[in-house]
C-alpha positions in Angstrom: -20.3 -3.6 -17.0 -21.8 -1.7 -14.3 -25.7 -0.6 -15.1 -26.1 3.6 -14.6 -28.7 2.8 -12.5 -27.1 1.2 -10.1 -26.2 3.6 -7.0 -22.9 1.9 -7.0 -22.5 2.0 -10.4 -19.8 5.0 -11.0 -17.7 4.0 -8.2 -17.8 0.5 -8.8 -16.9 1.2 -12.6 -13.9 2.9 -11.5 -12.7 -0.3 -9.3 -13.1 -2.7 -11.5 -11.8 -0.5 -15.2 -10.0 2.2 -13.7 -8.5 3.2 -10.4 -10.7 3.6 -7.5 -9.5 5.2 -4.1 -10.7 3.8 -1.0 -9.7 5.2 2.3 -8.9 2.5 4.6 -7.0 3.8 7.3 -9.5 2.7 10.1 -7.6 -1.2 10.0 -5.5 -1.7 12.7 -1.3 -1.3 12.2 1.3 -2.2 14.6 5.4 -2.3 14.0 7.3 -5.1 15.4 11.0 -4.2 16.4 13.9 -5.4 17.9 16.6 -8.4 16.3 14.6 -11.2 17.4 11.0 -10.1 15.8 11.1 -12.2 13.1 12.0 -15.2 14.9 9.3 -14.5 17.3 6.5 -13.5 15.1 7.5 -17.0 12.8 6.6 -18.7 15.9 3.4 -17.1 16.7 1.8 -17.2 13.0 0.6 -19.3 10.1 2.7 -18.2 7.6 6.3 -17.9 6.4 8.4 -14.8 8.5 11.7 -16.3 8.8 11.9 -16.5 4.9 10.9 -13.2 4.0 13.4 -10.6 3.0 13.4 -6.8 2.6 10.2 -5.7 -0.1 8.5 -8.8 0.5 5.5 -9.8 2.8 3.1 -12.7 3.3 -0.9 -13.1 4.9 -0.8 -14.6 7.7 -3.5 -15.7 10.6 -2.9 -15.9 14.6 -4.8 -18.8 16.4 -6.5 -20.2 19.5 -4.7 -23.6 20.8 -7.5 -25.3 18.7 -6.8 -23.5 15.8 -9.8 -21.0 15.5 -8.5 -17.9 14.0 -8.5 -14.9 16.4 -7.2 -12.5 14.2 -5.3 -12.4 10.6 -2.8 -10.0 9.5 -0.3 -8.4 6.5 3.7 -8.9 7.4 5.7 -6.6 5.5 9.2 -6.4 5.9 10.9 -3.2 6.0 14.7 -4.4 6.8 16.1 -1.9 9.3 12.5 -0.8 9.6 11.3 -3.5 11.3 7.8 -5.8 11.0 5.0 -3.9 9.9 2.0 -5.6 10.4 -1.9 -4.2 9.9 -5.3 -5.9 10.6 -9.0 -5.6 10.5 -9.8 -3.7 13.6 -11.4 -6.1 15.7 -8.2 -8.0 15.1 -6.0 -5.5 16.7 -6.5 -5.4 20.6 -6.0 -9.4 20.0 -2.9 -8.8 17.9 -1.3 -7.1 20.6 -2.1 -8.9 23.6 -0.2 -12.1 21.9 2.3 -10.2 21.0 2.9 -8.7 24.6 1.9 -11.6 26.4 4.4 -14.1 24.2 7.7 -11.9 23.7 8.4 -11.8 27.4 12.5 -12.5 27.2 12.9 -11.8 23.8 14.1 -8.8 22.3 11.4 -7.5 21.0 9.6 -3.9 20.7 5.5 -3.6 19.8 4.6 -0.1 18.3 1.1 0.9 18.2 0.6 2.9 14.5 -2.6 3.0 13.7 -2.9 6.7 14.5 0.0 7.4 12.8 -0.6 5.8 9.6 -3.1 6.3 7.2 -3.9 3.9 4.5 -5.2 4.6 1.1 -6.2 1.9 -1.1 -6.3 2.0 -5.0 -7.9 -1.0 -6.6 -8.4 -1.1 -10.6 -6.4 -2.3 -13.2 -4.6 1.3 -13.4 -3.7 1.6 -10.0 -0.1 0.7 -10.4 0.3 3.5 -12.8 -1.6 6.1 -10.6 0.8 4.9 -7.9 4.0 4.9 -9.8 4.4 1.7 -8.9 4.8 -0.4 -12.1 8.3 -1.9 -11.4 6.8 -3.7 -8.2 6.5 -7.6 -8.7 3.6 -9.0 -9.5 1.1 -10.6 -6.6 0.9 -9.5 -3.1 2.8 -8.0 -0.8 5.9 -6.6 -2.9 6.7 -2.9 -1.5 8.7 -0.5 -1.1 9.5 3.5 -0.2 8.3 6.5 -2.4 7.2 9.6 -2.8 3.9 11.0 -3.7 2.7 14.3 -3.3 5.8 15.2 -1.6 6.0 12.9 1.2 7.3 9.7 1.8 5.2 6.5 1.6 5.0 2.8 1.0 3.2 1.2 -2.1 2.3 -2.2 -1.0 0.9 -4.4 -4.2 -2.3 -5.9 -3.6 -4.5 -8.4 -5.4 -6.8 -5.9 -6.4 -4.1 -2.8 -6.9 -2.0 -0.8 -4.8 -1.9 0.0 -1.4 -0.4 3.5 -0.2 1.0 3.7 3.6 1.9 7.3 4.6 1.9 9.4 8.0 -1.7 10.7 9.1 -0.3 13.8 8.5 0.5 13.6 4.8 -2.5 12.1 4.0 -4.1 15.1 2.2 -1.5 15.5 0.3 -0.9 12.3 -0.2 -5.0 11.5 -1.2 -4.6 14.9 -3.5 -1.6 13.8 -5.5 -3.1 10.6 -6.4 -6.5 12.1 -7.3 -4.3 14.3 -9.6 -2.8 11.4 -11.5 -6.1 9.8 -12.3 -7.1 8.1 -9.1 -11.3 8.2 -8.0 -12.9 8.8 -5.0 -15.1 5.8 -4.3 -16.6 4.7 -0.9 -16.7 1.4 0.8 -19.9 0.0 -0.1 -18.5 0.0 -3.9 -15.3 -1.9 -2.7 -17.4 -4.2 -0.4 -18.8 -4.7 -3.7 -15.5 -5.6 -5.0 -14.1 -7.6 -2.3 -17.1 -10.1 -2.6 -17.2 -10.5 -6.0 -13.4 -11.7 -5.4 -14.1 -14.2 -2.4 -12.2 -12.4 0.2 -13.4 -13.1 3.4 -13.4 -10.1 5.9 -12.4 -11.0 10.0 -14.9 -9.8 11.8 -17.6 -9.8 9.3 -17.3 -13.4 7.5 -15.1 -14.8 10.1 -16.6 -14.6 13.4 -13.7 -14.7 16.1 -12.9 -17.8 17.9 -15.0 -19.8 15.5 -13.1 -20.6 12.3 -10.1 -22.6 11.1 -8.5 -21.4 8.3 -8.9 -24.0 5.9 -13.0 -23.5 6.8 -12.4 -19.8 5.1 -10.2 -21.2 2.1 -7.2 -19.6 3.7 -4.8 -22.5 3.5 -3.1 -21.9 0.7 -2.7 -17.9 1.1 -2.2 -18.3 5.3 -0.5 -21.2 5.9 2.7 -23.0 5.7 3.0 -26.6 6.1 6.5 -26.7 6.2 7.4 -24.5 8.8 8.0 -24.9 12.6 5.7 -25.0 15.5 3.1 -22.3 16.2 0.0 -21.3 18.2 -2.8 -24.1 17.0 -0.5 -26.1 14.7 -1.8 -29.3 15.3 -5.4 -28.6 14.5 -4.5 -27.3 11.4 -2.2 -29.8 10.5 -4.7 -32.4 11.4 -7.5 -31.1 9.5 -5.8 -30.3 6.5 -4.0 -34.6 6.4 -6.4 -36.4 7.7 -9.7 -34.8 8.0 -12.2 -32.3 6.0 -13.9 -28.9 7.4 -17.7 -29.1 8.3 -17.8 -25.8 6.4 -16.5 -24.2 3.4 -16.4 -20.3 2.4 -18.8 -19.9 -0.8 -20.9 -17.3 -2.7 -24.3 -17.1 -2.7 -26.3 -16.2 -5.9 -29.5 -14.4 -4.3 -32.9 -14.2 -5.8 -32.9 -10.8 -3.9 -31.2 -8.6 -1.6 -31.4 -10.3 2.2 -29.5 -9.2 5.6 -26.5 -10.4 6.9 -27.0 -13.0 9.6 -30.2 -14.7 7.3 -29.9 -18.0 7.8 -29.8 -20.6 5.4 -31.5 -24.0 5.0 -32.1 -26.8 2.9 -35.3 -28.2 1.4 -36.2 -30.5 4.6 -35.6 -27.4 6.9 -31.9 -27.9 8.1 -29.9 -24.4 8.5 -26.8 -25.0 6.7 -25.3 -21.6 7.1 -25.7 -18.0 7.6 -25.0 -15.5 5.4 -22.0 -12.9 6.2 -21.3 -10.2 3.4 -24.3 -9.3 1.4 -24.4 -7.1 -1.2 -25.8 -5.5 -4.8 -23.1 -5.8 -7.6 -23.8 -3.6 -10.2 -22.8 -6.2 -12.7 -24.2 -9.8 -10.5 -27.1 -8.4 -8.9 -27.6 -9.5 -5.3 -24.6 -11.8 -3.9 -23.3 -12.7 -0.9 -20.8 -15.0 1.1 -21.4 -17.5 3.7 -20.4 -20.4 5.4 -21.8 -23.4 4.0 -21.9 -27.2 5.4 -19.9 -29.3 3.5 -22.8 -31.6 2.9 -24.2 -28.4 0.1 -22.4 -28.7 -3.1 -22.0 -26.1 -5.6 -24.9 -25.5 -7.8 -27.4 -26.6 -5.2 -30.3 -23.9 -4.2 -30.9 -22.9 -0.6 -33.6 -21.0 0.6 -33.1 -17.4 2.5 -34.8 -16.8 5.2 -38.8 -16.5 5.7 -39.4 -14.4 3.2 -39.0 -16.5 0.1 -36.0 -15.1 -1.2 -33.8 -18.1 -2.8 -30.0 -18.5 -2.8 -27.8 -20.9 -5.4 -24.3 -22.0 -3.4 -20.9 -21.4 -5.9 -17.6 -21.3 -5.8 -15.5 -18.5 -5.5 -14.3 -16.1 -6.5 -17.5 -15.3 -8.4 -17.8 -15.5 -12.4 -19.2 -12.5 -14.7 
């Protein structure tokens, strides 16, 4: 339970026993067209897109020809509608060179939305009811159309909640009508908060372009499909993940105190084994952080923090209250 005097504490208290709202409409948001899309995008990603059907979705990552991530992404797929796919901003100019520079003879249209679309998060366990969106499946990515406050949207399910994808234009409305049925305002440092605690690594932030392979960032089982046909960096991945084992793995930090992302990490004889990415003050952990961390430091071994003296213990994620 969150302590009152914690900053964070109210808004973190309705993420994590309520229903927080989280305006997230800055992430990049593109919709992919045309009859050959799927096709095309199946061959450009990590992940399943052949298989899906309408109201479904997967995570996927896009990659470098040796298999460092330049961007991840959510599929949806809206049927008639075509691909909808958003991003982490400095995912999105990358996003859409691929797909320009890839579907050259194929019948396929790229649509910039990110404009157009605003995205409003709720994340809580009472998020589906605040949404109205309690007959979705469970897990990620189930959607489909409603209405809320008057206009029409699409409730995406999340692993933290809901997600709410509406025209920039509604969104007043939109952010009203769910305040009205119990959602709360709360800003992004709370869910930043949130996002930690849960080991989700942010592109961009904990995954530094051009410089990690998914199975480094524990994406392998959420991003990637080993069963499907050929794709951008395949062969890396493949490789890594049957024969071989990452230099680095995605873990938490427990911190003695609050340090600065970039701090570097070392070991005991002076060797920087990492650097840390996302760091934070949970209302309910204290300071905490994630980082990329050599192989060679287990969980439950201490690292020290920087020059300052602050101390760090390695974990596993997603952290433990």
């Amino acid at each position: 339970m969150a302590t009152t005097e914690h900053p964070l504490a109210a808004a973190y208290d309705a993420l994590t026993r309520r229903c927080g709202l989280v305006d997230r409409s800055e992430r990049g948001k593109l919709l992919l067209t045309g009859p050959e899309a799927k096709e095309f995008l199946h061959g450009q990603v990590t992940n399943e897109v052949e298989a899906l059907v309408e109201g479904t979705g997967c995570y996927a990552a896009f990659l470098t020809h040796k298999g460092k991530m330049l961007g991840d992404m959510r599929v949806l797929d809206g049927g008639d509608a075509g691909l909808w796919l958003d991003c982490e901003r400095p995912a999105l100019q990358e996003l859409f060179n691929m797909i320009r520079r890839y579907k050259l003879g194929r019948d396929v249209e790229v649509h910039k939305r990110t404009l157009e679309r605003a995205l409003l998060s709720l994340v809580g366990p009472d998020a589906r009811r605040v949404a109205g969106a309690t007959d979705l499946l469970d897990g990620e990515h189930a959607h489909r159309l409603a209405t809320v406050g008057g206009a029409t949207v699409r409730l995406v399910t999340t692993d933290v909640g809901v997600d709410v994808i509406a025209d920039a234009q509604d969104a007043d409305a939109v952010r009203e009508a769910l305040v009205a049925a119990g959602a709360e305002t709360a800003g992004e440092d709370a869910a930043e908060v949130v996002r930690v605690q849960s080991g989700r690594p942010r592109f961009g932030i904990d995954l530094e372009p051009e410089a990690v392979i998914p199975q480094e960032a524990g994406l392998n089982a959420r991003a990637v499909s080993f069963e499907k046909g050929c794709y951008v960096g395949q062969e890396t991945v493949a490789r890594l993940h049957w024969r071989g084992k990452p230099n680095r793995h995605l873990r938490g930090l427990r911190l003695s105190e609050p340090v600065v992302a970039g701090t570097a990490l070392t070991t005991a004889e002076g060797k920087v084994v990492g650097r840390v990415t996302s760091p934070v003050v949970s209302p309910a952990l204290g300071p905490i952080a994630l980082a990329l961390v050599r192989r060679e430091v287990a969980p439950g071994e201490p690292v020290s923090a920087g020059d300052g003296g602050a101390t760090a213990r390695v974990v596993e994620l997603p952290f433990q209250l």
